[in-house]
N, C-alpha and C positions, 0 to 999 in steps of 0.2 A: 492171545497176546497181541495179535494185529491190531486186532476190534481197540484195546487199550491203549493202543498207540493213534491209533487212526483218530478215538475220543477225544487223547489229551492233545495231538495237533490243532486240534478242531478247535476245544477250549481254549486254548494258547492265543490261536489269530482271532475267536471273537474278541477275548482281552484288548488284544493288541489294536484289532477296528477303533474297539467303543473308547482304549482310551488315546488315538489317535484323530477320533471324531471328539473327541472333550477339549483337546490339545489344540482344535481348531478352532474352537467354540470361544475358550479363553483369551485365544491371539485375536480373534475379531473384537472381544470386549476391550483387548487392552488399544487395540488400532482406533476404536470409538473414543476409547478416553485420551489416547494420543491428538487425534483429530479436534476433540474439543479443548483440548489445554491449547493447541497451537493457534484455534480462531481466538479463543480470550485472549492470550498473547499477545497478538494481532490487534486486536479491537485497542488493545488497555494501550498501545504505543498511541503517542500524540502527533507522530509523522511517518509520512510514508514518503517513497521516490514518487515522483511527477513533474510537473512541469509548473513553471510560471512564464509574465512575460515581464519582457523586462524594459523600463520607459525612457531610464535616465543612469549615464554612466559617468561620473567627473570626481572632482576634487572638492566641490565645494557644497559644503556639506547644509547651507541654508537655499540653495538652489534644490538640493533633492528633498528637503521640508516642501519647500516650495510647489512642488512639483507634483506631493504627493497631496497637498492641499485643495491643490485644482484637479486632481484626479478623485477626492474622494467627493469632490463637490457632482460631479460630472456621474459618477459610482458607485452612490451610496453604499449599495446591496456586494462591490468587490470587495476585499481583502487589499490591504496597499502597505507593505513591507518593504524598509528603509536600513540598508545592509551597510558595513561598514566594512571592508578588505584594504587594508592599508595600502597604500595612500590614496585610495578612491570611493565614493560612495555608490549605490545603487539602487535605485527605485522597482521592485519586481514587485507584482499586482499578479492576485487569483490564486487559486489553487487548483488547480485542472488532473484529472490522474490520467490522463491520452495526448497525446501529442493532438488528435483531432479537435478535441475539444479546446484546448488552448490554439489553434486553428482559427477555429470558429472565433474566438473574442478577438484575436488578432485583428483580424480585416477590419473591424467595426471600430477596432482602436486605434489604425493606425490614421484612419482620416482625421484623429485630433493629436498622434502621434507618429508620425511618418514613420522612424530614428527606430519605433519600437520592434523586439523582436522575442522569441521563444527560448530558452533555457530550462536545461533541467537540473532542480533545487527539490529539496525534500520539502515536502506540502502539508500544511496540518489536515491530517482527517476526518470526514464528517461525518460521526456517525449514521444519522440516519438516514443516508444513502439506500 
């Protein structure tokens, strides 16, 4: 009668392993397929938080055309986005995802921009980062 009991305990917690080892097997496939729906997600958005700089802040809104005209000239290869917050315009250039890295374009832009400085604005992303 032991031997019978001692058997079916036996039986019972292999059960109980193999399908507590199945139980984990399934949670890691669903964390993989969790993991990859969140990078698509990610990828498939057209913005993300970072940083721009920012050249020109006023009211007059053919000054910041202006502004940005001589900036693409000087730029080609930047980004130059032309904002509108009532009652004021604003010229922000780049899309940078690090404060360091908008940093770096800073210095090089302010000797044709003294005025300019870093802001953080939702950035379009590029993919092939």
């Amino acid at each position: 009668m032991i031997k019978i009991v001692k058997s079916a305990f036996f039986i019972i917690c292999c059960i109980l392993i193999h399908l507590q080892i199945k139980a984990q097997t399934s949670d890691d496939s669903l964390t993989h397929v969790l993991i990859k729906k969140h990078i698509a997600y990610n990828l498939a958005k057209p913005y993300s938080q970072g940083y721009r700089i920012q050249l020109y802040f006023g009211s007059q809104r053919d000054k910041a055309y202006e502004f940005r005209t001589e900036f693409i000239k000087l730029y080609p290869q930047t980004a130059a986005y032309v904002l509108y917050q009532q009652p004021n315009f604003k010229l922000r250039v780049g899309d940078f995802r690090t404060r360091l890295d908008a940093q770096k374009s800073l210095k090089e832009l302010q000797t044709y921009y003294p005025s300019a400085f870093i802001v953080k604005d939702d950035i379009k992303i590029k993919i092939d980062e």
